[in-house]
C-alpha positions, 0 to 999 in steps of 0.5 A: 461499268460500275465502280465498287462502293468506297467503304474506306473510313467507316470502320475507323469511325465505329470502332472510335464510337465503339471505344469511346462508349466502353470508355464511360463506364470505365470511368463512371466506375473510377468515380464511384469509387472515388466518391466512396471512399469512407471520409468519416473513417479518415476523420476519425482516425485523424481526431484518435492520432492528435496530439491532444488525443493522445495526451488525454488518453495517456493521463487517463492510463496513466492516473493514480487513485488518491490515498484513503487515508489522509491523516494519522491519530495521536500515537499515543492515543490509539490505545485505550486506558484499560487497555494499556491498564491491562497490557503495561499496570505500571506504566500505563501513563508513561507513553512516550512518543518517538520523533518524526519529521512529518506526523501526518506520515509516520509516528509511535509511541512506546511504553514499559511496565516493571512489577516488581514484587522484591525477592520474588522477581518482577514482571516486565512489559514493554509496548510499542505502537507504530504508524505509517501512512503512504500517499498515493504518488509516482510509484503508484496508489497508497494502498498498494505501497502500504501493502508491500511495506505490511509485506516486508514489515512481517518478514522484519519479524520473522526473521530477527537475530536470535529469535527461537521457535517463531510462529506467523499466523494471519489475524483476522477482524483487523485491518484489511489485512493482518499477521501476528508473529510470535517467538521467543528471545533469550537474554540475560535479563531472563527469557522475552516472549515477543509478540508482533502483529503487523496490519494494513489498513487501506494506505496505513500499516500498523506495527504493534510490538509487545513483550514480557518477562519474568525476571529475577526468578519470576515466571515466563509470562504465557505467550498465549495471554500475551497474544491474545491482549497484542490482538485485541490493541491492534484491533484498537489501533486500527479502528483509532486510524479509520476514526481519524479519517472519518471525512473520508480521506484525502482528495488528493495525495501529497507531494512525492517529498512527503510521501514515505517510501519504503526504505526511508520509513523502515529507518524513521519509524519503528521496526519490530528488531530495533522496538522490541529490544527487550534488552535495553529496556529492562536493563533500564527498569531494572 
Protein backbone atom coordinates (compact mmCIF):
# COMPACT_ATOMS: atom_id res chain seq x y z
CA UNK A 1 0.00 0.00 0.00
CA UNK A 2 1.23 3.22 -0.70
CA UNK A 3 1.15 5.81 1.63
CA UNK A 4 -0.01 9.53 0.36
CA UNK A 5 2.61 12.35 -0.03
CA UNK A 6 3.16 14.35 3.23
CA UNK A 7 2.82 17.92 1.86
CA UNK A 8 1.79 19.36 5.20
CA UNK A 9 4.13 22.78 5.86
CA UNK A 10 5.23 23.59 2.26
CA UNK A 11 2.51 26.14 1.83
CA UNK A 12 3.29 28.07 4.91
CA UNK A 13 6.88 28.04 3.72
CA UNK A 14 5.98 29.83 0.30
CA UNK A 15 3.46 32.29 1.45
CA UNK A 16 6.42 33.52 4.10
CA UNK A 17 8.67 33.63 1.25
CA UNK A 18 5.91 35.20 -0.89
CA UNK A 19 5.02 37.90 2.04
CA UNK A 20 8.56 38.66 2.71
CA UNK A 21 9.69 39.34 -0.92
CA UNK A 22 6.32 41.91 -1.06
CA UNK A 23 7.48 43.30 1.88
CA UNK A 24 10.69 44.82 0.16
CA UNK A 25 9.58 46.96 -2.07
CA UNK A 26 7.27 48.19 0.38
CA UNK A 27 10.06 49.52 2.12
CA UNK A 28 12.46 50.32 -0.38
CA UNK A 29 9.56 52.92 -1.47
CA UNK A 30 9.11 54.13 2.42
CA UNK A 31 12.89 54.89 2.02
CA UNK A 32 12.91 56.98 -1.00
CA UNK A 33 10.67 58.69 0.12
CA UNK A 34 12.31 59.55 3.29
CA UNK A 35 15.51 60.14 1.72
CA UNK A 36 13.46 62.95 -0.60
CA UNK A 37 12.08 64.96 1.53
CA UNK A 38 13.35 68.37 0.55
CA UNK A 39 16.19 69.48 3.18
CA UNK A 40 17.20 72.69 1.45
CA UNK A 41 13.49 73.95 1.55
CA UNK A 42 13.55 73.29 5.45
CA UNK A 43 16.72 75.19 5.58
CA UNK A 44 15.82 77.81 4.20
CA UNK A 45 12.60 78.36 5.82
CA UNK A 46 14.55 78.06 9.13
CA UNK A 47 17.09 80.92 8.18
CA UNK A 48 13.70 83.21 6.72
CA UNK A 49 11.80 82.38 10.51
CA UNK A 50 15.25 83.67 12.58
CA UNK A 51 15.15 85.81 15.08
CA UNK A 52 17.89 88.04 13.14
CA UNK A 53 16.07 87.41 9.92
CA UNK A 54 13.07 89.00 10.97
CA UNK A 55 14.78 91.89 12.76
CA UNK A 56 16.56 92.76 9.47
CA UNK A 57 13.68 92.73 7.27
CA UNK A 58 11.72 94.57 9.80
CA UNK A 59 14.24 97.64 10.02
CA UNK A 60 14.30 97.55 6.20
CA UNK A 61 10.26 97.82 6.26
CA UNK A 62 10.43 100.03 8.60
CA UNK A 63 13.47 102.68 7.33
CA UNK A 64 12.65 106.22 6.97
CA UNK A 65 14.40 108.17 4.17
CA UNK A 66 16.63 111.17 5.53
CA UNK A 67 15.24 114.85 4.95
CA UNK A 68 16.71 116.72 1.91
CA UNK A 69 17.28 119.64 3.42
CA UNK A 70 19.55 119.96 6.40
CA UNK A 71 19.61 123.59 7.26
CA UNK A 72 17.64 126.94 6.98
CA UNK A 73 18.90 130.48 5.37
CA UNK A 74 19.02 133.81 7.11
CA UNK A 75 15.21 134.81 7.34
CA UNK A 76 16.26 137.92 6.49
CA UNK A 77 18.43 137.34 3.69
CA UNK A 78 16.11 135.49 1.59
CA UNK A 79 15.10 138.26 -0.18
CA UNK A 80 16.93 140.51 -2.40
CA UNK A 81 17.49 144.52 -2.14
CA UNK A 82 15.64 145.40 -4.94
CA UNK A 83 13.13 143.16 -4.16
CA UNK A 84 12.46 144.31 -0.86
CA UNK A 85 13.14 148.02 -2.67
CA UNK A 86 10.27 147.30 -4.93
CA UNK A 87 7.93 145.57 -2.13
CA UNK A 88 8.23 147.65 1.18
CA UNK A 89 10.60 151.49 -0.30
CA UNK A 90 10.42 152.56 2.92
CA UNK A 91 11.32 149.92 5.17
CA UNK A 92 13.54 147.95 3.04
CA UNK A 93 16.38 148.07 5.64
CA UNK A 94 14.13 147.61 8.65
CA UNK A 95 13.74 143.50 8.72
CA UNK A 96 13.27 142.52 11.88
CA UNK A 97 13.69 138.69 12.60
CA UNK A 98 11.26 136.92 15.02
CA UNK A 99 12.50 134.61 17.76
CA UNK A 100 13.11 130.96 17.53
CA UNK A 101 14.47 128.40 19.70
CA UNK A 102 16.22 126.21 16.96
CA UNK A 103 17.04 128.38 13.71
CA UNK A 104 17.84 125.24 11.84
CA UNK A 105 14.18 124.33 12.07
CA UNK A 106 12.03 127.41 11.97
CA UNK A 107 12.64 131.22 11.44
CA UNK A 108 11.07 134.79 10.05
CA UNK A 109 11.46 137.90 9.22
CA UNK A 110 8.95 140.83 8.96
CA UNK A 111 9.06 144.34 7.37
CA UNK A 112 6.76 147.26 6.88
CA UNK A 113 6.51 150.27 4.77
CA UNK A 114 4.41 153.70 5.62
CA UNK A 115 4.60 156.32 2.51
CA UNK A 116 3.12 158.85 3.51
CA UNK A 117 2.45 161.71 1.27
CA UNK A 118 0.74 164.15 4.18
CA UNK A 119 -2.71 165.27 3.22
CA UNK A 120 -3.00 163.00 0.47
CA UNK A 121 -2.85 159.46 2.40
CA UNK A 122 -0.24 157.27 2.76
CA UNK A 123 0.41 153.82 1.47
CA UNK A 124 1.19 151.10 3.61
CA UNK A 125 3.09 147.82 3.29
CA UNK A 126 3.79 145.10 5.73
CA UNK A 127 6.01 141.67 4.68
CA UNK A 128 6.59 138.52 6.29
CA UNK A 129 8.91 135.59 5.33
CA UNK A 130 8.48 132.26 7.43
CA UNK A 131 10.40 129.17 7.16
CA UNK A 132 9.84 125.64 8.60
CA UNK A 133 12.07 122.65 7.90
CA UNK A 134 10.72 119.07 9.05
CA UNK A 135 13.43 116.44 9.99
CA UNK A 136 12.47 113.05 8.73
CA UNK A 137 11.61 111.16 12.05
CA UNK A 138 9.18 108.40 13.79
CA UNK A 139 6.22 109.84 11.97
CA UNK A 140 7.74 109.60 8.81
CA UNK A 141 9.91 111.40 5.91
CA UNK A 142 10.56 115.17 6.20
CA UNK A 143 9.02 115.68 2.74
CA UNK A 144 6.07 114.32 3.64
CA UNK A 145 5.41 116.19 7.12
CA UNK A 146 6.14 119.34 5.26
CA UNK A 147 3.68 118.72 2.94
CA UNK A 148 0.96 118.01 5.12
CA UNK A 149 1.78 121.48 6.98
CA UNK A 150 1.94 123.29 3.30
CA UNK A 151 -1.71 121.59 3.40
CA UNK A 152 -2.88 123.15 6.46
CA UNK A 153 -0.78 126.25 5.93
CA UNK A 154 -3.19 127.13 2.96
CA UNK A 155 -6.31 126.33 4.75
CA UNK A 156 -4.95 128.83 7.53
CA UNK A 157 -5.34 131.24 4.76
CA UNK A 158 -8.31 130.76 3.63
CA UNK A 159 -10.32 130.48 6.05
CA UNK A 160 -9.21 133.95 8.06
CA UNK A 161 -11.90 135.79 10.45
CA UNK A 162 -13.18 138.51 8.42
CA UNK A 163 -11.67 137.98 5.01
CA UNK A 164 -13.79 138.69 1.90
CA UNK A 165 -13.84 137.78 -1.70
CA UNK A 166 -10.98 135.05 -1.14
CA UNK A 167 -9.37 133.37 -4.09
CA UNK A 168 -6.83 130.32 -4.02
CA UNK A 169 -4.73 129.65 -7.10
CA UNK A 170 -1.83 127.09 -7.64
CA UNK A 171 1.55 129.05 -8.30
CA UNK A 172 3.61 127.36 -10.64
CA UNK A 173 7.66 127.53 -10.95
CA UNK A 174 7.79 127.69 -7.11
CA UNK A 175 8.54 125.28 -4.88
CA UNK A 176 7.80 121.44 -5.54
CA UNK A 177 4.49 122.64 -4.81
CA UNK A 178 2.69 126.31 -4.30
CA UNK A 179 -0.47 128.12 -3.71
CA UNK A 180 -1.40 131.87 -3.51
CA UNK A 181 -4.36 133.01 -1.97
CA UNK A 182 -5.67 136.35 -1.96
CA UNK A 183 -8.69 138.27 -0.19
CA UNK A 184 -9.44 141.41 1.19
CA UNK A 185 -9.53 142.62 4.88
CA UNK A 186 -11.69 145.72 5.99
CA UNK A 187 -10.38 147.76 9.06
CA UNK A 188 -10.67 150.78 10.33
CA UNK A 189 -7.00 151.55 9.23
CA UNK A 190 -8.73 151.56 5.58
CA UNK A 191 -9.33 148.69 3.07
CA UNK A 192 -6.08 145.68 3.42
CA UNK A 193 -5.52 143.71 0.19
CA UNK A 194 -3.72 140.51 1.60
CA UNK A 195 -1.66 138.35 -0.34
CA UNK A 196 -0.45 134.67 0.84
CA UNK A 197 1.47 132.35 -0.85
CA UNK A 198 2.38 129.22 0.76
CA UNK A 199 5.00 126.68 -0.79
CA UNK A 200 6.90 123.52 -0.35
CA UNK A 201 10.02 122.79 -0.93
CA UNK A 202 11.46 119.17 -0.51
CA UNK A 203 11.18 119.20 3.47
CA UNK A 204 10.66 123.02 3.98
CA UNK A 205 7.37 125.30 3.66
CA UNK A 206 7.85 128.81 2.83
CA UNK A 207 5.03 131.26 4.18
CA UNK A 208 4.90 134.45 2.49
CA UNK A 209 2.34 136.99 3.69
CA UNK A 210 2.27 140.59 1.89
CA UNK A 211 -0.27 143.25 2.34
CA UNK A 212 -1.29 147.24 1.42
CA UNK A 213 -2.96 149.80 1.94
CA UNK A 214 -4.10 152.92 1.11
CA UNK A 215 -5.00 154.93 4.04
CA UNK A 216 -5.89 158.36 5.00
CA UNK A 217 -8.01 158.75 1.72
CA UNK A 218 -4.90 157.28 -0.39
CA UNK A 219 -6.21 154.70 -3.03
CA UNK A 220 -6.49 150.75 -2.38
CA UNK A 221 -3.32 149.66 -4.05
CA UNK A 222 -4.02 146.90 -7.13
CA UNK A 223 -4.37 143.31 -5.48
CA UNK A 224 -2.91 142.13 -9.07
CA UNK A 225 0.35 144.14 -8.67
CA UNK A 226 0.59 143.04 -5.08
CA UNK A 227 0.44 139.51 -6.53
CA UNK A 228 2.34 139.24 -8.82
CA UNK A 229 5.47 141.09 -6.61
CA UNK A 230 4.42 138.07 -3.58
CA UNK A 231 5.27 135.63 -6.40
CA UNK A 232 7.93 136.75 -7.72
CA UNK A 233 9.69 137.06 -3.30
CA UNK A 234 8.40 133.42 -2.88
CA UNK A 235 10.17 132.31 -5.80
CA UNK A 236 13.31 133.93 -4.28
CA UNK A 237 12.87 132.66 -1.01
CA UNK A 238 12.69 129.17 -2.19
CA UNK A 239 15.64 129.20 -4.51
CA UNK A 240 17.44 131.28 -1.11
CA UNK A 241 16.30 127.58 0.79
CA UNK A 242 17.80 125.28 -2.22
CA UNK A 243 21.11 127.71 -2.10
CA UNK A 244 21.55 126.99 1.49
CA UNK A 245 21.62 123.26 1.15
CA UNK A 246 23.99 122.96 -1.78
CA UNK A 247 26.05 120.07 -0.25
CA UNK A 248 22.92 118.09 -0.72
CA UNK A 249 21.22 117.93 2.61
CA UNK A 250 21.33 116.04 5.33
CA UNK A 251 22.38 112.55 6.02
CA UNK A 252 20.88 112.15 8.80
CA UNK A 253 17.75 113.68 10.44
CA UNK A 254 17.71 115.13 13.75
CA UNK A 255 16.43 114.02 16.82
CA UNK A 256 12.74 113.69 17.20
CA UNK A 257 13.09 116.79 19.99
CA UNK A 258 14.21 119.04 17.49
CA UNK A 259 12.27 118.08 15.00
CA UNK A 260 8.99 120.59 14.42
CA UNK A 261 5.73 119.03 14.31
CA UNK A 262 2.85 120.27 12.94
CA UNK A 263 0.91 121.67 15.69
CA UNK A 264 4.17 123.11 17.79
CA UNK A 265 5.63 124.84 14.63
CA UNK A 266 1.99 126.42 13.69
CA UNK A 267 2.35 128.33 17.23
CA UNK A 268 6.23 129.29 16.95
CA UNK A 269 6.41 130.29 13.71
CA UNK A 270 4.19 132.65 11.72
CA UNK A 271 0.88 131.88 10.44
CA UNK A 272 -0.79 133.85 7.80
CA UNK A 273 -4.03 135.02 10.51
CA UNK A 274 -1.42 136.20 13.44
CA UNK A 275 1.50 137.68 10.61
CA UNK A 276 -0.53 139.48 8.28
CA UNK A 277 -2.21 141.69 10.92
CA UNK A 278 -2.59 144.74 9.02
CA UNK A 279 -4.28 146.14 11.85
CA UNK A 280 -1.48 146.20 14.45
CA UNK A 281 0.86 147.19 12.00
CA UNK A 282 -0.58 150.28 10.71
CA UNK A 283 -1.92 151.21 13.68
CA UNK A 284 2.08 151.32 14.68
CA UNK A 285 3.12 153.49 11.67
CA UNK A 286 0.54 155.55 11.47
Amino acid sequence: MHRPVQRVGRAPRLTRILVSAAAVPVMLVAAGCSSDSGSGDDAKKSADSSPDAKASASASANAVKPAAYATLPDPCSVLSKKTLGEMVPKGSKSGKEGKSDDVATRGNCYWSSLDNNGVKGSQFRWLNVALLRFDSDSRGEGGRLAHNYFEKQVTGAQSVAGAKNTKSQPVSGTGDEATAVSYDLKKKEGSFKQQTIVTRVENVVVTLDYNGAGLAGEKTPNPADLLKAAEKAAKEAVAAVSAANQDGGSTASSSPSKSASPSTSASKSASPSKSASPSKSATKKS
